[in-house]
C-alpha positions in Angstrom: 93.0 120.8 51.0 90.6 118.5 51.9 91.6 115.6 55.1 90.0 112.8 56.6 89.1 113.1 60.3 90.5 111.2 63.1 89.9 111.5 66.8 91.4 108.7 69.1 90.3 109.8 72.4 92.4 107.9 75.6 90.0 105.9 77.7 89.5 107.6 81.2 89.2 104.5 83.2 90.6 104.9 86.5 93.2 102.2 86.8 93.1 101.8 91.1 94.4 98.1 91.9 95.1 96.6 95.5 98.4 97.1 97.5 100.5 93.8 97.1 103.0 92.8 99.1 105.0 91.2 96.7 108.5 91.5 95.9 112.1 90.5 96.1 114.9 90.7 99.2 116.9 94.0 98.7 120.4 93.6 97.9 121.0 96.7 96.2 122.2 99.9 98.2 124.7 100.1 100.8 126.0 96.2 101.5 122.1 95.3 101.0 121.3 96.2 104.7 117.8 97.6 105.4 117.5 100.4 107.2 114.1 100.6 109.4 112.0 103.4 108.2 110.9 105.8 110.9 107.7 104.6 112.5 108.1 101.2 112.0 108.8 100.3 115.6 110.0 96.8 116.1 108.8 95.5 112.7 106.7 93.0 113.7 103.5 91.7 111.9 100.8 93.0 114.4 97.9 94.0 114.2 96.2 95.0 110.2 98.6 93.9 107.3 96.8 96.5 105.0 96.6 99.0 107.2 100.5 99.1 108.5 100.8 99.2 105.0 99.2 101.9 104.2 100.4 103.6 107.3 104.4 102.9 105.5 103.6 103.8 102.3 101.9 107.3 103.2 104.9 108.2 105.1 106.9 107.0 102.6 105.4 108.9 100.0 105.6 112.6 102.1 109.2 112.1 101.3 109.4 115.2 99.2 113.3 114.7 99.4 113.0 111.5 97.3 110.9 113.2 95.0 113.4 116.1 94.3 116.1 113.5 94.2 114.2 111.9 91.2 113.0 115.1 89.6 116.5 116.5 89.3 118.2 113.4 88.5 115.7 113.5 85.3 116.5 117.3 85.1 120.4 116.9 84.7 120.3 114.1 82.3 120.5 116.1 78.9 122.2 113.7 76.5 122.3 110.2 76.3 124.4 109.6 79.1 125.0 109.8 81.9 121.4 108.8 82.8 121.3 109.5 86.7 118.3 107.9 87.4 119.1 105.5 90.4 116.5 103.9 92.8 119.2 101.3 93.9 118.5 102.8 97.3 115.2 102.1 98.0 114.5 98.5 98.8 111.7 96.0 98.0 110.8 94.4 100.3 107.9 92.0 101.5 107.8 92.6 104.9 107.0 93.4 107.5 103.8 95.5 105.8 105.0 98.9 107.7 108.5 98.7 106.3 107.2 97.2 102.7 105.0 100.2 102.2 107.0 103.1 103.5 109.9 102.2 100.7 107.2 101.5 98.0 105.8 104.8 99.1 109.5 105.9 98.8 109.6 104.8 95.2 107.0 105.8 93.9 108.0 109.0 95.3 111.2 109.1 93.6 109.5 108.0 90.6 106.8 110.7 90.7 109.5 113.5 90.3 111.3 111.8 87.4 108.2 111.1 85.4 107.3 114.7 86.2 110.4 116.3 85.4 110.0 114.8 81.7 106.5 115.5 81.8 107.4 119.4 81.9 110.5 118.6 79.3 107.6 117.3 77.0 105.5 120.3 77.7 108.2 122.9 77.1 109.2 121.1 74.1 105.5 120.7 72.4 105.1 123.9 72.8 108.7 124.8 71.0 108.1 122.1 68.3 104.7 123.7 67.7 106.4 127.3 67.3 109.1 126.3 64.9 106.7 124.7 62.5 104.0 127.3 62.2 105.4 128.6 58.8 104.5 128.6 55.9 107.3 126.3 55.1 106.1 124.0 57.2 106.1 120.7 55.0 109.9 121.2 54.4 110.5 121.9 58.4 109.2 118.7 59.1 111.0 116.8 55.5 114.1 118.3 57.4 113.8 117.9 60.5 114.7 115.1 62.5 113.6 113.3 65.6 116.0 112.0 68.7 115.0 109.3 71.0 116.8 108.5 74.1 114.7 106.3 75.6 115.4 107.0 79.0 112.9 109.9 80.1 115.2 112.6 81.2 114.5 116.4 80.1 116.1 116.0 77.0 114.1 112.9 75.7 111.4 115.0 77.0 111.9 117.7 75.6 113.1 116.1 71.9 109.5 113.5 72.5 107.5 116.7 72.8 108.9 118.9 70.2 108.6 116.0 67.8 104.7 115.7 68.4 104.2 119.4 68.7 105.6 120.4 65.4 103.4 118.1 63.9 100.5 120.1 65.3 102.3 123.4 64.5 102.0 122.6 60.9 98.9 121.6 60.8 97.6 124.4 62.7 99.3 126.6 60.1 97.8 124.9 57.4 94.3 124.7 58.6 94.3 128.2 59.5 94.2 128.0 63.2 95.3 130.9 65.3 98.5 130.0 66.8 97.4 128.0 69.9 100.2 125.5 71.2 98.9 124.7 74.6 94.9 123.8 73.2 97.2 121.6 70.8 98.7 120.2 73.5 95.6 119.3 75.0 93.9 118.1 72.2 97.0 115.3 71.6 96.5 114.5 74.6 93.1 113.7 74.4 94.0 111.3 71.4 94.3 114.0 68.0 97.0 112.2 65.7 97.7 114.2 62.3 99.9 112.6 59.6 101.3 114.3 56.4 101.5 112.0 54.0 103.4 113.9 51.7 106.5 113.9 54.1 105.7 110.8 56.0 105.4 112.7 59.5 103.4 112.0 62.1 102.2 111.7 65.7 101.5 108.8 67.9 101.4 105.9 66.1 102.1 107.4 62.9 105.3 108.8 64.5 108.8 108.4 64.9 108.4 109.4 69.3 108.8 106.4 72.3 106.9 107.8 75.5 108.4 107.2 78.7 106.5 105.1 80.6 106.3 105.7 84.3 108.5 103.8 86.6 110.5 102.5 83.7 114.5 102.3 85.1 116.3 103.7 81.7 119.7 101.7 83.0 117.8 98.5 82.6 115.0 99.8 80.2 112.0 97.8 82.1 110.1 99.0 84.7 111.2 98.0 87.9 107.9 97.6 89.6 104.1 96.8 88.5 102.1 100.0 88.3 100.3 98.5 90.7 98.6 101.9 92.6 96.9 103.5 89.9 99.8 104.9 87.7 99.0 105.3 84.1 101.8 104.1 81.8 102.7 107.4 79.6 101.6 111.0 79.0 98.6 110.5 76.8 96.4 108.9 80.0 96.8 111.5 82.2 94.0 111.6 83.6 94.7 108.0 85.3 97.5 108.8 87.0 97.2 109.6 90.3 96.8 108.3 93.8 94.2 106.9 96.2 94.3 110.0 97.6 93.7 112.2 94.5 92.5 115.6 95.2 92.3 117.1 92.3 92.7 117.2 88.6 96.9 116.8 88.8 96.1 114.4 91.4 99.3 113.8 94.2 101.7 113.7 91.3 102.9 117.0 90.6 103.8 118.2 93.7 104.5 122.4 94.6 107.8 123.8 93.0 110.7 124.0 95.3 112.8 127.5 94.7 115.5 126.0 92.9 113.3 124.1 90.4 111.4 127.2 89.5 114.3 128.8 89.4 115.8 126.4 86.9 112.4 126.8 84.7 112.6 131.0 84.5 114.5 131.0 81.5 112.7 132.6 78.3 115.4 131.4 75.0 115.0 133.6 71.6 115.3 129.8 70.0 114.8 126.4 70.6 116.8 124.0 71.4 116.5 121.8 67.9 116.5 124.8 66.1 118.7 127.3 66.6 118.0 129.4 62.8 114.6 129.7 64.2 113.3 132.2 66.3 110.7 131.5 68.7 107.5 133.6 69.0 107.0 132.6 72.2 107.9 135.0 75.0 107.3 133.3 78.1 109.4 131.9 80.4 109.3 127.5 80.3 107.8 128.0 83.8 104.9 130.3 82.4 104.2 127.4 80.1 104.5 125.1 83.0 101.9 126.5 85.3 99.6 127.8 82.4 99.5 123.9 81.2 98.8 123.1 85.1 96.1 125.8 84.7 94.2 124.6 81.7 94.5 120.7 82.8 93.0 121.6 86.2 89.9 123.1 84.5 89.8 119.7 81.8 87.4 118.2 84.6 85.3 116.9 81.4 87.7 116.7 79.0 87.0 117.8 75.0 88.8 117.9 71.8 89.2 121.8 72.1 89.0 122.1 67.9 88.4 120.5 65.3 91.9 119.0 63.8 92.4 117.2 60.2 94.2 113.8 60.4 95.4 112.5 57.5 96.0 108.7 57.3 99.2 106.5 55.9 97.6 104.4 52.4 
């Protein structure tokens, strides 16, 4: 069967924009009372705006508590409520700079772990998607199966968002006659590959039924709370833009070391997934395996290609 070829490939523009100031008086948290950060010493505005800011928001930012806090309060949300993502505690504030960057450095913090958290949901559930629909049944798998949006970025709209993309891939793969290969897949989405099946009306990005969480989006109010401002791309398929100032490397300052108990969480190897549980997987490593060998590949991707050639066929 002959398809038309589509590549959409995301632009790689780094998006790095000044630290603002702006904002609005906290009032959320305990009474709205603001808690000095440490180092902020008396609070006043001496000396470099920019630079006490900067000062605040790298401390802010170390907090690797805050980031757990958010990772595992995207982990534990696994149906469509409760959502348990809560940044009420972290205030915005204007000044002084010190204090204004060390809680924006806080948030995004926070934020980090969360978008991470359904970052590896996605992953695990690409890859899953992938394995259930490379059959040879695979045009009635995808008639029959059906997506599940939650909107609000946990692991299980993570995890439903990526199996929905990957099993588009999967059976495509299959029908192509491409060796079974879920994480170049994987990477080629996110390089921009969208396939449609016409025949079934399934596809991927925009040809798809799948709503990617964008970073720093609060799910209880469904808007983003505060302007990507620092250089944070807006959903999985610009990876490669999200990062820090300080970026070192090709994950950039976002996906920080495991902690024990997260890994621990991630060692799990199921005979099925968790759309389809008829189904047995092939895959016989653990979601962590698939984790780190994503991390892996995507820190080689320093010049990023479509790994394969993929067909894409377009709606009429």
């Amino acid at each position: 069967m002959t398809h038309n070829l589509l590549q959409r490939v995301v632009p790689l523009t780094l998006l790095i924009a000044a630290f603002l100031f702006t904002g609005c008086p906290y009032t959320g948290g305990s009474g709205g009372v603001v808690v000095p950060p440490p180092g902020s010493g008396n609070g006043d505005n001496s000396g470099d705006a920019q630079e006490e800011y900067d000062l605040g928001f790298t401390a802010g930012f170390a907090r690797d508590d805050w980031y757990w806090d958010g990772y595992f309060d995207g982990y534990y949300t696994v149906s469509r409520t409760p959502i348990y993502y809560d940044d009420s505690g972290i205030p915005y504030l204007e000044s002084p700079p010190y204090d204004a960057g060390y809680w924006d450095g806080v948030w995004y913090a926070y934020n980090d772990g969360y978008f991470v958290d359904y970052h590896y949901a996605f992953i695990v559930g690409f890859s899953e998607g992938y394995d259930n629909a490379y059959w040879p049944d695979y045009l009635n798998f995808l008639a029959t199966d059906r997506h599940i949006e939650y909107y609000h970025g946990g692991w299980i709209d993570g995890y439903n968002d990526g199996y929905s993309e990957g099993r588009v891939f999967g059976a495509n793969d299959y029908e192509q006659g491409i060796p079974f290969d879920w994480l170049g897949a994987l990477g080629d989405y996110e390089q921009g590959v969208d396939l449609y099946f016409a025949e079934v009306g399934v596809g991927t990005g925009l040809w798809g039924p799948v709503i990617l969480y964008e970073y720093g989006t609060n799910p209880n109010l469904r808007k983003q709370t505060r302007i990507t401002q620092k250089g944070r791309a807006l959903s999985l398929r610009q990876e490669n833009n999200i990062m820090h100032t300080q970026r070192k490397d090709a994950l950039g300052y976002l996906y920080r070391p495991f902690r024990e108990d997260a890994r621990t969480e991630l060692q799990v190897t199921p005979s099925s997934s968790l759309r389809n549980t008829t189904r047995n997987l092939r895959l016989n490593i653990s979601w962590y395996d698939r984790v780190i060998a994503y991390q892996n590949q995507a820190k080689t991707r320093t010049n990023p290609e479509v790994s394969r050639n993929r067909a894409v066929r377009l709606p009429e």
